[in-house]
PyMOL CGO cylinders between C-alpha atoms (Angstrom):
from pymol import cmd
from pymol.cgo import CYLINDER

trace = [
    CYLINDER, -42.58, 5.11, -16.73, -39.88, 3.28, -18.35, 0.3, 1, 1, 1, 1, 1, 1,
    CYLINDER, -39.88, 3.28, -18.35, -37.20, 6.01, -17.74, 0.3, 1, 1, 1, 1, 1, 1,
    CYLINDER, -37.20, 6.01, -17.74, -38.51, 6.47, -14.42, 0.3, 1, 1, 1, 1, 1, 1,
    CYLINDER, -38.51, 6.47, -14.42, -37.97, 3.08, -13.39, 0.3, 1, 1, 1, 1, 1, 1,
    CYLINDER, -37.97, 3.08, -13.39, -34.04, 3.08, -15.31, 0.3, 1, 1, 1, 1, 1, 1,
    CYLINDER, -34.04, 3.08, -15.31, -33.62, 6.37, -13.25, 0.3, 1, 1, 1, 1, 1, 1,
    CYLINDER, -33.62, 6.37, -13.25, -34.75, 4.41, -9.86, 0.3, 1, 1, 1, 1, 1, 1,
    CYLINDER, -34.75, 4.41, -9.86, -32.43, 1.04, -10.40, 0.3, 1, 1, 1, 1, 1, 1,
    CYLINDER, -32.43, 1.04, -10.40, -29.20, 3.65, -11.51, 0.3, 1, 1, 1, 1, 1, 1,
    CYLINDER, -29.20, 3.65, -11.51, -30.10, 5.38, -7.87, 0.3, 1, 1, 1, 1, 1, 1,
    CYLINDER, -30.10, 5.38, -7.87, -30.51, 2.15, -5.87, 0.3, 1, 1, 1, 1, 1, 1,
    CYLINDER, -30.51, 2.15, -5.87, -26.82, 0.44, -7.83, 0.3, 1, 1, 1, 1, 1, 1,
    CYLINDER, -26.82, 0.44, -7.83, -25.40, 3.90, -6.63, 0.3, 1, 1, 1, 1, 1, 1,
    CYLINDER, -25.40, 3.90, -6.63, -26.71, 3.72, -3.04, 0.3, 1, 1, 1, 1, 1, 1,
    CYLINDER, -26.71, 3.72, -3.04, -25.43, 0.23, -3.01, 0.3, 1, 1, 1, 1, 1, 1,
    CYLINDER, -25.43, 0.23, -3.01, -22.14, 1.09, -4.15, 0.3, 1, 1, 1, 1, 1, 1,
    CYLINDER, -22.14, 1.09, -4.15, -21.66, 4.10, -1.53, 0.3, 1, 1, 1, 1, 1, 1,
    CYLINDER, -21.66, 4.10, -1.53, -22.91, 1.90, 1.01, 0.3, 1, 1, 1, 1, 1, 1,
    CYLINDER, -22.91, 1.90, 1.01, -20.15, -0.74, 0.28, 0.3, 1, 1, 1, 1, 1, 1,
    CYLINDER, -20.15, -0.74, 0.28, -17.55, 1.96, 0.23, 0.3, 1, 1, 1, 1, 1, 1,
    CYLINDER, -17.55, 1.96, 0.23, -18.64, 2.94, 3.12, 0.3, 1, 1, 1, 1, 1, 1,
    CYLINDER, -18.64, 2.94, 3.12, -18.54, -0.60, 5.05, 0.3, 1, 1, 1, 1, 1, 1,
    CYLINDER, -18.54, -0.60, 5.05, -14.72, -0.99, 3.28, 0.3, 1, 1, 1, 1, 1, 1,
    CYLINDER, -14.72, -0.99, 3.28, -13.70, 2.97, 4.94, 0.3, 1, 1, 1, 1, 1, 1,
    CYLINDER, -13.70, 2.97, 4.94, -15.12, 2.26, 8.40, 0.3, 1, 1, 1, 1, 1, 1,
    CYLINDER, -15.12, 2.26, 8.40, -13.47, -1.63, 8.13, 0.3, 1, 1, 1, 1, 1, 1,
    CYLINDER, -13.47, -1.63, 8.13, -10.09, -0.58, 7.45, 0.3, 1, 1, 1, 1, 1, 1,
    CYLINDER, -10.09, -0.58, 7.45, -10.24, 2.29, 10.53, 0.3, 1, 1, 1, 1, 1, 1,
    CYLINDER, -10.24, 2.29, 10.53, -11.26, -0.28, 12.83, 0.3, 1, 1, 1, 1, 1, 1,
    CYLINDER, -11.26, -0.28, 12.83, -8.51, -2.82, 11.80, 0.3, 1, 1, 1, 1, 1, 1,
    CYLINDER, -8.51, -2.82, 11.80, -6.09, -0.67, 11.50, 0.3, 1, 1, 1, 1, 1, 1,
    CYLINDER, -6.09, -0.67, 11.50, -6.66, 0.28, 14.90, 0.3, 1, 1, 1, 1, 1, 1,
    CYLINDER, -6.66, 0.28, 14.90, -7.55, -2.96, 16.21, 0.3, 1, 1, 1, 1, 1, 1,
    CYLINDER, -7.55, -2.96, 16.21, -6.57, -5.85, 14.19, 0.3, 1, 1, 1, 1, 1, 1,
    CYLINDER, -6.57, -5.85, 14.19, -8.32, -7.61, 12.38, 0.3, 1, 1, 1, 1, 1, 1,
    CYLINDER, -8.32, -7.61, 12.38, -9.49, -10.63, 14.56, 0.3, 1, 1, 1, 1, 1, 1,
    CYLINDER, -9.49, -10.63, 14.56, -9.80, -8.36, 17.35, 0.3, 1, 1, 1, 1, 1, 1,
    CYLINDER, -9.80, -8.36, 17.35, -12.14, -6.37, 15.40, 0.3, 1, 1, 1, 1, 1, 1,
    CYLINDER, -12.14, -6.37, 15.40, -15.70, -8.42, 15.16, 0.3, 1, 1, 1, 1, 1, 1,
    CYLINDER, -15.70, -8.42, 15.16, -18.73, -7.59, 12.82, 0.3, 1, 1, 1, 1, 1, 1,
    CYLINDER, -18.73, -7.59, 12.82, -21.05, -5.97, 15.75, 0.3, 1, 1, 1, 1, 1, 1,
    CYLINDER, -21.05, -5.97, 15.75, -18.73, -3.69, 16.16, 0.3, 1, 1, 1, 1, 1, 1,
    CYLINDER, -18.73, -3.69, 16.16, -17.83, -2.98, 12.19, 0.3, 1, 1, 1, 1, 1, 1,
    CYLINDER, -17.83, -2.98, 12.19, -22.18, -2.09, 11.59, 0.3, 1, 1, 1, 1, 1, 1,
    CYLINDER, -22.18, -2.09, 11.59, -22.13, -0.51, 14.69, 0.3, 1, 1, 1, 1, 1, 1,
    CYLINDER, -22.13, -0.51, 14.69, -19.69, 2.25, 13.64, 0.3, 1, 1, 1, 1, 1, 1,
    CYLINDER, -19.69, 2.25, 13.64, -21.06, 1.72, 10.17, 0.3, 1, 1, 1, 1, 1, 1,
    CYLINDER, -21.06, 1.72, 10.17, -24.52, 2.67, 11.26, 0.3, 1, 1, 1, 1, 1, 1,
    CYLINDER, -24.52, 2.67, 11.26, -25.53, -0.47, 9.51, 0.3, 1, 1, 1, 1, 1, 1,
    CYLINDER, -25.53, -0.47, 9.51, -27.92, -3.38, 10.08, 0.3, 1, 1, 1, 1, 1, 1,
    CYLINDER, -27.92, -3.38, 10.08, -26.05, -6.84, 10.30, 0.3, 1, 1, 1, 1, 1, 1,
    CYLINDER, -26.05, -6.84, 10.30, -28.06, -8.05, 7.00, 0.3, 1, 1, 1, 1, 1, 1,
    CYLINDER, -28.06, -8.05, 7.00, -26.53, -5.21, 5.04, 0.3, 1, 1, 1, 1, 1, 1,
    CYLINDER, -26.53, -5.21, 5.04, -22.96, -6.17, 5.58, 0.3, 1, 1, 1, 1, 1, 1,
    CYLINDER, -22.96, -6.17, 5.58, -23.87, -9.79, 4.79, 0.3, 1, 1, 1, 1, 1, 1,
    CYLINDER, -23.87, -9.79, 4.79, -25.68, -8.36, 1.37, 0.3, 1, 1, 1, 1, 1, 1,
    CYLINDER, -25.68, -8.36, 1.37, -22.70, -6.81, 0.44, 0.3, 1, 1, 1, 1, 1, 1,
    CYLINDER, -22.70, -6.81, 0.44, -20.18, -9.75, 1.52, 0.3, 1, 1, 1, 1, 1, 1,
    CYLINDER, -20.18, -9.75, 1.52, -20.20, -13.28, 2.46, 0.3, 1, 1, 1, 1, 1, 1,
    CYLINDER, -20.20, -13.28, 2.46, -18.04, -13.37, 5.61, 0.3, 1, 1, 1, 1, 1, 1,
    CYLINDER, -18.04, -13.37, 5.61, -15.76, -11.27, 7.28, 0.3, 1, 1, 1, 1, 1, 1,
    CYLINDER, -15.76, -11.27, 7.28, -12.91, -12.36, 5.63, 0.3, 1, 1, 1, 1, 1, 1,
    CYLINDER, -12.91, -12.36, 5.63, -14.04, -11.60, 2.13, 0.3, 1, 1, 1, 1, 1, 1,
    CYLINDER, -14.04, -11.60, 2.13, -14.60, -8.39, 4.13, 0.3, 1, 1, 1, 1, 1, 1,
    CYLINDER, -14.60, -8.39, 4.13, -11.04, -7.75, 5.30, 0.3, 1, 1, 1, 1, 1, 1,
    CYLINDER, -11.04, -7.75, 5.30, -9.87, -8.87, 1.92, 0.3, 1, 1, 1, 1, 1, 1,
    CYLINDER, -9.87, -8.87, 1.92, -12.19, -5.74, 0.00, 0.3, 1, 1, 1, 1, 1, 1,
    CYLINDER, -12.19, -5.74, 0.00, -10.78, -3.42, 2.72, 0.3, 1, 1, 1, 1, 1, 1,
    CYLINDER, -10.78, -3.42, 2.72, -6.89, -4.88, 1.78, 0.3, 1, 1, 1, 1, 1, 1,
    CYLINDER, -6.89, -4.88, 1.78, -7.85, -4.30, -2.14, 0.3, 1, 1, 1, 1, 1, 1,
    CYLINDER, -7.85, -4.30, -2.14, -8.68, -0.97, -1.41, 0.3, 1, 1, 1, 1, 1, 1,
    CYLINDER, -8.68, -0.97, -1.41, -5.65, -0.41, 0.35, 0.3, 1, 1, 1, 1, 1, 1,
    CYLINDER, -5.65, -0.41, 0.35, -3.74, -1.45, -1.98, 0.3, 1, 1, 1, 1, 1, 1,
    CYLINDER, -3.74, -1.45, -1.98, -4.74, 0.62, -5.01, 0.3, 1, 1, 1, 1, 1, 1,
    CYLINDER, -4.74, 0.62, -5.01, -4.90, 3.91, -3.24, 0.3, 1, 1, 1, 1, 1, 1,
    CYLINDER, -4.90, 3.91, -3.24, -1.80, 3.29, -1.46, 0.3, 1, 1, 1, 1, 1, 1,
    CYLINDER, -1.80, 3.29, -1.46, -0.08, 2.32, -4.96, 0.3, 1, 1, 1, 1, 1, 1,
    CYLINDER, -0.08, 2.32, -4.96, -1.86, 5.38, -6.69, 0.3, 1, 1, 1, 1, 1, 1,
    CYLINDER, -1.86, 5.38, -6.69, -0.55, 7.79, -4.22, 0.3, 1, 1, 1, 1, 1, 1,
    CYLINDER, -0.55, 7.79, -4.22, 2.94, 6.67, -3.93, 0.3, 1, 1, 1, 1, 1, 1,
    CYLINDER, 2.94, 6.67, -3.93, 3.35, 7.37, -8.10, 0.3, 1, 1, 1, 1, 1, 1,
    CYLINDER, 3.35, 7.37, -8.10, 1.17, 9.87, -7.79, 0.3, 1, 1, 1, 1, 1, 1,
    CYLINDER, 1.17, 9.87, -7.79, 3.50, 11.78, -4.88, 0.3, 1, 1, 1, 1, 1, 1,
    CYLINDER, 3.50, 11.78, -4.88, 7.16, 9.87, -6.40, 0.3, 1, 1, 1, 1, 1, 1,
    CYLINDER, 7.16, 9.87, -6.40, 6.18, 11.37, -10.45, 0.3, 1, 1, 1, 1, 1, 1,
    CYLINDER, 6.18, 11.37, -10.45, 5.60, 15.00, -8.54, 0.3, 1, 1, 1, 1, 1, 1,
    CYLINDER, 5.60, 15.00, -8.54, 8.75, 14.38, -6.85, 0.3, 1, 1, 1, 1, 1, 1,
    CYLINDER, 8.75, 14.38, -6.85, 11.31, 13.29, -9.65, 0.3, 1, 1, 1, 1, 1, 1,
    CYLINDER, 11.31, 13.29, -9.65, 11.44, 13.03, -13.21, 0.3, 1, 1, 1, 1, 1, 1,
    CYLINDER, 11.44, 13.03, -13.21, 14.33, 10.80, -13.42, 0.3, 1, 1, 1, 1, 1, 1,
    CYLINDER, 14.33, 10.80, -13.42, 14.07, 7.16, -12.91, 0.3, 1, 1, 1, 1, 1, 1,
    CYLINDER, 14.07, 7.16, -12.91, 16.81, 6.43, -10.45, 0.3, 1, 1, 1, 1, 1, 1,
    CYLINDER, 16.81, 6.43, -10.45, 15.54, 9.45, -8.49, 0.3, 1, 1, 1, 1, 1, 1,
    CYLINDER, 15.54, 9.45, -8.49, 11.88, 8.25, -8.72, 0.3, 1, 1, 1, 1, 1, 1,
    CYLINDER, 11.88, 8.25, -8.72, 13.60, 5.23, -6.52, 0.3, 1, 1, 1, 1, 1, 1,
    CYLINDER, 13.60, 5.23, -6.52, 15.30, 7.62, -4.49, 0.3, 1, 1, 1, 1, 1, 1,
    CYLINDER, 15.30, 7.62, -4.49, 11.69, 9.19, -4.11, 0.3, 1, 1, 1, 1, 1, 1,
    CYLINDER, 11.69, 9.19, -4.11, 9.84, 6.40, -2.94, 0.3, 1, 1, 1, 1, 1, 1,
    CYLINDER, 9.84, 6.40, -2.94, 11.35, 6.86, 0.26, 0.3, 1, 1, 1, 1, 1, 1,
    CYLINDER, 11.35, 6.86, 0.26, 10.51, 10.26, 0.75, 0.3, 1, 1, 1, 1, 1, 1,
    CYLINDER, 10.51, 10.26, 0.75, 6.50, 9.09, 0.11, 0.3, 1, 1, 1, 1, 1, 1,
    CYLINDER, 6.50, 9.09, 0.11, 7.49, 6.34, 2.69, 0.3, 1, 1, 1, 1, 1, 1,
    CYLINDER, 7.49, 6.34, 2.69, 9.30, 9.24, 5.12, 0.3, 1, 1, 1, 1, 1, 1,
    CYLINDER, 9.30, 9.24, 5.12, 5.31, 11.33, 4.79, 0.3, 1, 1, 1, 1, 1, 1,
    CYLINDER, 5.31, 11.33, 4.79, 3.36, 8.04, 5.64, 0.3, 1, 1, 1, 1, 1, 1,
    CYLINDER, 3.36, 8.04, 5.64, 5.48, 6.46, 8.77, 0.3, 1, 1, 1, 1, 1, 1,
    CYLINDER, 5.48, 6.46, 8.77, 4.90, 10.63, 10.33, 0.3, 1, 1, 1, 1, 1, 1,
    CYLINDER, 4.90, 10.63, 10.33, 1.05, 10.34, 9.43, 0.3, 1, 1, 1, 1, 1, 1,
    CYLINDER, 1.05, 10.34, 9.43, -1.24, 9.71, 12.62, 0.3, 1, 1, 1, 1, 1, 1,
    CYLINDER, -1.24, 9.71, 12.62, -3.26, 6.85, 11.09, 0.3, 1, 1, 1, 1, 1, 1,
    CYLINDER, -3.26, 6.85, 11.09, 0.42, 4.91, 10.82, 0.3, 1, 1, 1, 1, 1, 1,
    CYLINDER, 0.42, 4.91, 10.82, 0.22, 1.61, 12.89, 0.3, 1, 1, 1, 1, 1, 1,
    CYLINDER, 0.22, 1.61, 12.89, 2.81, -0.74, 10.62, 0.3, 1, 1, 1, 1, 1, 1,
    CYLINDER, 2.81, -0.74, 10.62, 2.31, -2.25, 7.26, 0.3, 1, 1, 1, 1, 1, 1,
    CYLINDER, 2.31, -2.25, 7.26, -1.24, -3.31, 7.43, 0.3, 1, 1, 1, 1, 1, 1,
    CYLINDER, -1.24, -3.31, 7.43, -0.42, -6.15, 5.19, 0.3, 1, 1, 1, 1, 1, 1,
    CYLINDER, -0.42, -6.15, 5.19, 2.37, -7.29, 7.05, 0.3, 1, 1, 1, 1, 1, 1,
    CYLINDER, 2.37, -7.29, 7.05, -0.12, -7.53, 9.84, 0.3, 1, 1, 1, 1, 1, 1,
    CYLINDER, -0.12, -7.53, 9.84, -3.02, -9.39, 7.89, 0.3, 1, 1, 1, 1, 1, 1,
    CYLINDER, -3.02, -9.39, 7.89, -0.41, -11.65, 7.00, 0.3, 1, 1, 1, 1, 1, 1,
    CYLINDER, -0.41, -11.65, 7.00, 1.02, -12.28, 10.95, 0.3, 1, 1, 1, 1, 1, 1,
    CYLINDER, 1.02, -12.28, 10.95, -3.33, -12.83, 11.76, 0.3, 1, 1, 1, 1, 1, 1,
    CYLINDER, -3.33, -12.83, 11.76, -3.64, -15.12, 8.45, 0.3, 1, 1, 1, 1, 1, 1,
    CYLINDER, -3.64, -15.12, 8.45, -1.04, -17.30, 7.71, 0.3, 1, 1, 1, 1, 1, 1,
    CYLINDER, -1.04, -17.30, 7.71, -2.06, -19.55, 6.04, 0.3, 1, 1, 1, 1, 1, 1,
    CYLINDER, -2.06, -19.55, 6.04, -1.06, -19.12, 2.35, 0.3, 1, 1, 1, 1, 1, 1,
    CYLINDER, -1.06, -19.12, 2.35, -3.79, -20.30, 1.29, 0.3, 1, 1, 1, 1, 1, 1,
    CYLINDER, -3.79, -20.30, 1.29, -6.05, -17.95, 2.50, 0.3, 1, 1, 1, 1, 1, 1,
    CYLINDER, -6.05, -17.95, 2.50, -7.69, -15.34, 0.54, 0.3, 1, 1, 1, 1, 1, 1,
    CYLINDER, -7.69, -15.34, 0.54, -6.42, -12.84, 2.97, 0.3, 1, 1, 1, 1, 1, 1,
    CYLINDER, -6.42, -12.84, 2.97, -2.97, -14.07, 2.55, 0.3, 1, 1, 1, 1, 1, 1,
    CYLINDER, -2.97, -14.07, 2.55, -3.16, -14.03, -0.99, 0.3, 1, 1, 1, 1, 1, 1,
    CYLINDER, -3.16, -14.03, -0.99, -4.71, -10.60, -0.92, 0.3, 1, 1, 1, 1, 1, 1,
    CYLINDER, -4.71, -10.60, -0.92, -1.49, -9.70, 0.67, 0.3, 1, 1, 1, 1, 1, 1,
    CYLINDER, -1.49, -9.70, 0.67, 1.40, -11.66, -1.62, 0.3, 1, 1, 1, 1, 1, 1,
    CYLINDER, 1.40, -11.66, -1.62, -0.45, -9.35, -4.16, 0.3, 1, 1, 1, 1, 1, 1,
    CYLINDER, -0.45, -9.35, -4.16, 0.36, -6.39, -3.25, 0.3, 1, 1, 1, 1, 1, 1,
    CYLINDER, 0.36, -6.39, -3.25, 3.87, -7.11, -2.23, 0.3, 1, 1, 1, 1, 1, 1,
    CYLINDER, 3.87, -7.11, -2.23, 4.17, -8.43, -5.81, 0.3, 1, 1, 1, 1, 1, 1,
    CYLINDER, 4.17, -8.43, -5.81, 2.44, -5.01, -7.06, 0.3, 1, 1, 1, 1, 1, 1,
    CYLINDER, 2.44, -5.01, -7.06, 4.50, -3.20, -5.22, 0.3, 1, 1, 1, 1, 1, 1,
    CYLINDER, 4.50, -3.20, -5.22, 7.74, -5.33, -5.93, 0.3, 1, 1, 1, 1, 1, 1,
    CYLINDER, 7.74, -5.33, -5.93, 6.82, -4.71, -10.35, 0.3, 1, 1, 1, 1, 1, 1,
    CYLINDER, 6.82, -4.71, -10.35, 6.48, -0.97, -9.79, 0.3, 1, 1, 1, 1, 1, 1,
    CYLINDER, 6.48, -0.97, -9.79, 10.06, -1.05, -8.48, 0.3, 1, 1, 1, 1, 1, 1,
    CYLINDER, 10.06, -1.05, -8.48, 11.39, -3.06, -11.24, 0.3, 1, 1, 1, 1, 1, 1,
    CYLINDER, 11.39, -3.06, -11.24, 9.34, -0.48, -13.56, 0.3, 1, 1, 1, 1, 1, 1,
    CYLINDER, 9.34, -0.48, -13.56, 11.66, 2.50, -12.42, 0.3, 1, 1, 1, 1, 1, 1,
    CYLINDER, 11.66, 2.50, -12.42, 15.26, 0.06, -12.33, 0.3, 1, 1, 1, 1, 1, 1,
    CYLINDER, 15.26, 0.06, -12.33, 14.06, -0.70, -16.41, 0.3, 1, 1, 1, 1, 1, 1,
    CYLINDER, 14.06, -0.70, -16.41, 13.21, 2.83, -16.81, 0.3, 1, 1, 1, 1, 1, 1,
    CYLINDER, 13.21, 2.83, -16.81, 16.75, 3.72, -15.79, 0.3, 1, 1, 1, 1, 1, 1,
    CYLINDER, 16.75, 3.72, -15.79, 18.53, 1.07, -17.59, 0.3, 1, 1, 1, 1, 1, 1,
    CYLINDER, 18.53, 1.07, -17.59, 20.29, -0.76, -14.65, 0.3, 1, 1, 1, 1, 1, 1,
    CYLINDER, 20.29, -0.76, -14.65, 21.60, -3.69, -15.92, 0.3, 1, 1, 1, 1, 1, 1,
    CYLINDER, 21.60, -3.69, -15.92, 19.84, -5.95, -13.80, 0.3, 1, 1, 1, 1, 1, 1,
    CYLINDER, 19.84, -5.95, -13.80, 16.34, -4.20, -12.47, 0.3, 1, 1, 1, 1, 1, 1,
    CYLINDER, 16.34, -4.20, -12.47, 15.04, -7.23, -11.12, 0.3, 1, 1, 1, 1, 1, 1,
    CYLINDER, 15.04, -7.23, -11.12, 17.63, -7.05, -7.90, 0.3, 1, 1, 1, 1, 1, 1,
    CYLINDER, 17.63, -7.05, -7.90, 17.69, -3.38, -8.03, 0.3, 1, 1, 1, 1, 1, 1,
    CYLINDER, 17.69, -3.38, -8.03, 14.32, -4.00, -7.15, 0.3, 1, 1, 1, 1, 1, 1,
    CYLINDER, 14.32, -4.00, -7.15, 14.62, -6.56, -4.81, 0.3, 1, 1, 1, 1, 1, 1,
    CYLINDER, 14.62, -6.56, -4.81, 16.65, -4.50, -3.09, 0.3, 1, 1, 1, 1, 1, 1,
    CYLINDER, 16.65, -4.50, -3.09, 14.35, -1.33, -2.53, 0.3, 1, 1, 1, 1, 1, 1,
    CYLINDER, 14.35, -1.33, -2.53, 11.46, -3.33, -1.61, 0.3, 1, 1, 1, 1, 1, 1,
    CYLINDER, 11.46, -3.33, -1.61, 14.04, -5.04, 1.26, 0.3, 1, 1, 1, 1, 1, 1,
    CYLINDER, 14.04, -5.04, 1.26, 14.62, -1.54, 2.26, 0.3, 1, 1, 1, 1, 1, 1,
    CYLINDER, 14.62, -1.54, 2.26, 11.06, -0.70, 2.69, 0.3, 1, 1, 1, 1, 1, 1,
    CYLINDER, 11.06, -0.70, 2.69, 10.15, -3.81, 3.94, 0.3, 1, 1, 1, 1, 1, 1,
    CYLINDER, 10.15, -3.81, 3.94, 12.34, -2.99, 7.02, 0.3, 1, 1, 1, 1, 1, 1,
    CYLINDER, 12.34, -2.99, 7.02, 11.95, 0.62, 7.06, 0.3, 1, 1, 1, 1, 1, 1,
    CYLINDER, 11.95, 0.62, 7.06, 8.47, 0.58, 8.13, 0.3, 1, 1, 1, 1, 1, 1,
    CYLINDER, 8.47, 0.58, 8.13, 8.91, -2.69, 10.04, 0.3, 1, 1, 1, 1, 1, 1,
    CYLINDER, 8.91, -2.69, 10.04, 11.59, -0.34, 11.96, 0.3, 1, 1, 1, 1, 1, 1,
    CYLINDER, 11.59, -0.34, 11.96, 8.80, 3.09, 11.71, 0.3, 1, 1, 1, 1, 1, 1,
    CYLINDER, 8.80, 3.09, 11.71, 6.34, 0.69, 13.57, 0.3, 1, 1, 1, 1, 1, 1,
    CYLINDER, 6.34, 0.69, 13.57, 8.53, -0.56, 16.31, 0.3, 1, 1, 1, 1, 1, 1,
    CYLINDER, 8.53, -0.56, 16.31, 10.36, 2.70, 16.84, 0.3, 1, 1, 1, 1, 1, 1,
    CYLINDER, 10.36, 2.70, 16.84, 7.55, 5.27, 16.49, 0.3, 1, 1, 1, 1, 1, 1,
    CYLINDER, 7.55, 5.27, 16.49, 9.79, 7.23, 14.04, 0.3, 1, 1, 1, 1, 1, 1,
    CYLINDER, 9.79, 7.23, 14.04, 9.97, 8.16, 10.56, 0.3, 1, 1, 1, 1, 1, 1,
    CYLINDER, 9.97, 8.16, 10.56, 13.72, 8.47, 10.42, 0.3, 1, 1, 1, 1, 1, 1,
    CYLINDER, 13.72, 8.47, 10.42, 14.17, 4.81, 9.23, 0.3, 1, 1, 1, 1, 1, 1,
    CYLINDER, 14.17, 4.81, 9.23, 13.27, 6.24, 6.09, 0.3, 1, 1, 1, 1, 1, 1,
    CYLINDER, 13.27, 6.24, 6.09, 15.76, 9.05, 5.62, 0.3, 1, 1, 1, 1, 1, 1,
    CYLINDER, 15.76, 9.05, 5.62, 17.75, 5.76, 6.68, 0.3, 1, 1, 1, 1, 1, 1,
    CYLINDER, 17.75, 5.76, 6.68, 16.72, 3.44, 4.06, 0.3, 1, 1, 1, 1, 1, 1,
    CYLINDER, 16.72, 3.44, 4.06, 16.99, 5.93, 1.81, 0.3, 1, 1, 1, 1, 1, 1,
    CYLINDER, 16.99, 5.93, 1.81, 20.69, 6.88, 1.92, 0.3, 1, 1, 1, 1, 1, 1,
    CYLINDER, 20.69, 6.88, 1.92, 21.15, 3.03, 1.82, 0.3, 1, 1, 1, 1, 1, 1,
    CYLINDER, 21.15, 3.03, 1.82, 19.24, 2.73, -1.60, 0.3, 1, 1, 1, 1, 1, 1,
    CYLINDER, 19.24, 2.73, -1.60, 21.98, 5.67, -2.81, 0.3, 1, 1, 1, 1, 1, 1,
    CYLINDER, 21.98, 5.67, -2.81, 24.12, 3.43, -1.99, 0.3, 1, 1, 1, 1, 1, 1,
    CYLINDER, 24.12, 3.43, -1.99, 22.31, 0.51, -3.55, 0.3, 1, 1, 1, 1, 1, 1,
    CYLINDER, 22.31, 0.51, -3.55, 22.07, 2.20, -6.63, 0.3, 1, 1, 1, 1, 1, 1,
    CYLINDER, 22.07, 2.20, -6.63, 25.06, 3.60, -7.12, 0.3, 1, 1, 1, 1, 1, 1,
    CYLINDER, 25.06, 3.60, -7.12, 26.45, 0.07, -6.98, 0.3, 1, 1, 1, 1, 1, 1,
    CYLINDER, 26.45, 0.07, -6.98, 24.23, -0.79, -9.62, 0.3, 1, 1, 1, 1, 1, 1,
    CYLINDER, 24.23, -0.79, -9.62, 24.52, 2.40, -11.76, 0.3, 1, 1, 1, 1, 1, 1,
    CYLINDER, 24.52, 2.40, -11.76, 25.00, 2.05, -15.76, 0.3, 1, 1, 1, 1, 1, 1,
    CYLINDER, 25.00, 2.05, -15.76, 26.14, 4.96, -17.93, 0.3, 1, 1, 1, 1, 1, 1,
    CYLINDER, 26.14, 4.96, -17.93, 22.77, 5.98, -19.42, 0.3, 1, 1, 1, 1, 1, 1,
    CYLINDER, 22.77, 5.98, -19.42, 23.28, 9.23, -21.78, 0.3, 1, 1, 1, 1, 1, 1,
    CYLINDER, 23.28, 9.23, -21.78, 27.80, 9.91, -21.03, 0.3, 1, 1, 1, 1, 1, 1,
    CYLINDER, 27.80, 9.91, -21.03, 26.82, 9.70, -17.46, 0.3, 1, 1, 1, 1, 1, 1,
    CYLINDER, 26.82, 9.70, -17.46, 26.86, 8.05, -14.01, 0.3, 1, 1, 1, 1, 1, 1,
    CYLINDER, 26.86, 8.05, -14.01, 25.21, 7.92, -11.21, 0.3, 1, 1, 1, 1, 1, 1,
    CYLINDER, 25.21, 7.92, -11.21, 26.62, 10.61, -8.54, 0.3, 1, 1, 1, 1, 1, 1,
    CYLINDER, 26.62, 10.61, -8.54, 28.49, 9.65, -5.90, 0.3, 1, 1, 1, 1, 1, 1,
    CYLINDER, 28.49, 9.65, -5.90, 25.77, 8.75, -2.98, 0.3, 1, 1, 1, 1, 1, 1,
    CYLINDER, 25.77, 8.75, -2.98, 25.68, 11.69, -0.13, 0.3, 1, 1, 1, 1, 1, 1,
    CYLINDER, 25.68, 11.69, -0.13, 25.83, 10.75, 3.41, 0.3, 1, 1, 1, 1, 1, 1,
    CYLINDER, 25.83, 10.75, 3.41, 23.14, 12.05, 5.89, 0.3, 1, 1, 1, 1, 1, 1,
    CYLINDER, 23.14, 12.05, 5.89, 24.51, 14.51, 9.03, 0.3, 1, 1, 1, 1, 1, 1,
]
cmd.load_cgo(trace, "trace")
């Protein structure tokens, strides 16, 4: 009876947790496409399938809502980016280089609408939000995984090599968005050649190549 009764409260955590990933999944669709004030709750549980009380079991308003569904985000969009840069590149400076190439893949994907932190950020700006600073998280994330790859390749100073790449992106997808192309990032990209060469140390008797210009 015992066992029966651990068996039946491991079943209902796990039906709990699906059901939460699934409120998160459908959340981010709809304010993706949408926005997120534009977006309201009735219509969240309706394309959840949901009742009303179920989303307000699992959070306590919609904002801690839209801040589970920028989490998310966040950590699969970070995970797939080294994921996709570490099967590109082995070396450091070309890991950098690489970054652009995952940015090139996302700005020509059909779910693409903009950064969607950028545009959490535009809806909530107030910086003390939990929104906002859901946001100013991931930029910072994002922002230490750069300066992980400028220390990896020894650049004397990583922490503007990395400023630098994460201006790049910043306006390479603010340019994808407005445009509706992905060629900002073939763009950016022969700009952060650039960048780095600039910055280049001799690591190992060598330099940095000479950066190659697009066609």
């Amino acid at each position: 009876m015992a066992q029966n009764g651990i068996f039946n409260h491991h079943r209902s955590n796990v039906k709990r947790i699906e059901k939460r990933k699934h409120l998160i999944d459908v959340a981010a669709q709809i304010f993706n496409r949408m926005g997120y004030h534009a977006a309201g709750v009735d219509l969240i549980i309706a394309e959840a399938g949901i009742a009303k009380t179920t989303l307000y079991r699992h959070f306590d308003s919609k904002e801690d809502l839209i801040v589970a569904v920028l989490q998310r985000i966040d950590e699969a969009f970070r995970k797939d980016m080294r994921q996709s840069v570490n099967l590109r590149a082995r070396d450091p400076i070309e890991k950098l280089l690489a970054t652009f190439d995952f940015l090139e893949e996302w700005f020509a994907s059909l779910g693409f609408r903009g950064c969607p932190f950028v545009n959490a950020a535009r809806e909530f700006g107030d910086r003390t939000s939990p929104v906002f600073q859901a946001v100013a998280m991931h930029k910072r994330l994002m922002l230490a995984y750069y300066e992980e790859l400028a220390h990896a390749a020894a650049f004397a100073e990583p922490e503007c090599v990395a400023q630098e790449i994460n201006l790049l992106h910043e306006g390479a997808t603010a340019t994808a968005h407005i445009g509706g192309t992905p060629c900002s990032a073939k763009t950016a990209r022969n700009m952060a050649e650039r960048t780095l060469h600039r910055f280049a140390v001799k690591l190992h008797g060598r330099s940095m190549a000479q950066p190659k210009t697009s066609a």
